[in-house]
C-alpha positions, 0 to 999 in steps of 0.5 A, a space after each residue: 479522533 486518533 489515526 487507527 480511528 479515522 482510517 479505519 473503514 467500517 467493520 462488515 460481516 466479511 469480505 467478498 469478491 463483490 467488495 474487492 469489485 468496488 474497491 477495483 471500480 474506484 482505482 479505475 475511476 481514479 485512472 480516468 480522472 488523472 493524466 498518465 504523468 501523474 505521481 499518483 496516478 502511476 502508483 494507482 495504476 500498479 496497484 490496480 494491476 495488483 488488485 485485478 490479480 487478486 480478485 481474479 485468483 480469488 473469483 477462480 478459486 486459487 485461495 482455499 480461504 478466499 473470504 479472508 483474503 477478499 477481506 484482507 484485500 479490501 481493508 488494504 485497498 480502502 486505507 489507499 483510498 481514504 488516503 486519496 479522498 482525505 487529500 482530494 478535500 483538502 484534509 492531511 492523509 498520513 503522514 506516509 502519503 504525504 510526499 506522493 502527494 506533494 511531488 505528485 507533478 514534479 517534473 525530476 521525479 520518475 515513474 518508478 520512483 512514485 511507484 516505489 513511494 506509494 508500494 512504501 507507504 502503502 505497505 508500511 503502514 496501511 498493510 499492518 492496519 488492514 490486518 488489524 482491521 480484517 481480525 476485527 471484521 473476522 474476528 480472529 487475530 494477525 496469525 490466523 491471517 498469516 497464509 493469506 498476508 504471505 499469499 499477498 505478499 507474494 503477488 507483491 513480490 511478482 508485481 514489483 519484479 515487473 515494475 522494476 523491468 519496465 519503468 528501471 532504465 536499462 543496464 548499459 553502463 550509463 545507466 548503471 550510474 544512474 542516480 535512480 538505480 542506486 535509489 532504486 536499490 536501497 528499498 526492500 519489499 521484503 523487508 517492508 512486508 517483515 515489518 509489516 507483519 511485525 507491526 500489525 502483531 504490535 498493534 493487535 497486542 495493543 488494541 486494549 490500550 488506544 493511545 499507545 497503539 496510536 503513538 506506535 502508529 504515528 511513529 509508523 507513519 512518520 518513519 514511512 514516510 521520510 523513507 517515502 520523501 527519500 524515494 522521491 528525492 529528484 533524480 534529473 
């Protein structure tokens, strides 16, 4: 079974807020189960914090198409969460996950640098497979989705602003020659969301030719993540 194959969730009838309550449930399962210096754990919290935003705009009416976002939301939430069930019983998650995992513990890797390696991988390579994804389920194709993706991109965008103020060090002069806020400024959420959105288009064009979309995704994968294994790279 190839990668689209297995990360892939089951195909439902659309999405609602109920299914992103689900998906919300099992991040904060996951909060309880991991102490607060956890790798992963960090990453789980920021997302969490995404995910709570989005459901709440959507259950207040924010959205004008709020059973394509919901959709779109879960199907991203759920590669996140297959990715953390596949390595919790000893399978291989993506590649892109990998290094999270691996230096989950690691006493020289910093909060915002595991916060960075999982917003990385998560949106360089789960973000174009849940667009495929939610066209499957929607049965519609990645432009029809474009305003939803940007909506969510968009609380991204905020989201990494606040994550940048409160886990970068300060702007003294010492810590501008801080390791960590040099490696902090070589990853573009922008320009990790641009690929995205190319590669989700590439995969949908794909979809007829299975071991092509596959060997796309693979390299996807790999490329995600040994930017991922970069990020990580010990900063003390």
């Amino acid at each position: 079974m190839n990668r689209i194959q297995q990360f892939a969730p089951p195909a439902v009838a659309g999405g609602t807020v109920a299914e992103v309550g689900l998906v919300i449930d099992r991040m904060r399962a996951y909060r309880s189960q991991w102490p607060p210096g956890d790798g992963v754990a960090v990453f789980n919290q920021v997302y969490l914090t995404v995910t709570e935003a989005i459901g709440g705009r959507i259950t207040d009416g924010s959205f004008e198409e709020p059973e394509a976002l919901s959709t779109l939301d879960a199907r991203f939430a759920e590669h996140y969460l297959r990715a953390v069930d596949t390595e919790a019983e000893g399978g291989r998650p993506p590649d892109c996950w990998r290094p999270l995992f691996a230096y989950r513990r690691h006493p020289g890797v910093r909060p915002l640098q595991f916060a960075m390696a999982g917003i990385n991988a998560h949106i360089g390579h789960d973000l174009a497979l849940a667009v495929v994804d939610t066209c499957h389920t929607l049965g519609c194709a990645p432009e029809d989705l474009e305003d939803e993706f940007e909506r969510v991109g968009d609380l991204l965008a905020m989201l990494e602003e606040e994550i940048r103020e409160e886990l970068m060090p300060g702007p003294d002069l010492l810590e501008l020659a801080d390791p960590l806020t040099h490696l902090a400024g070589v990853w573009s959420l922008e320009r990790a969301r641009e690929a995205a959105w190319a590669a989700s288009r590439v995969l949908w064009r794909l979809r007829a030719v299975p071991p092509l979309a596959e060997e796309f995704r693979a390299r996807m994968d790999a490329g995600v993540g040994l930017v991922g294994r970069f990020l990580l790279t010990p900063c003390r």
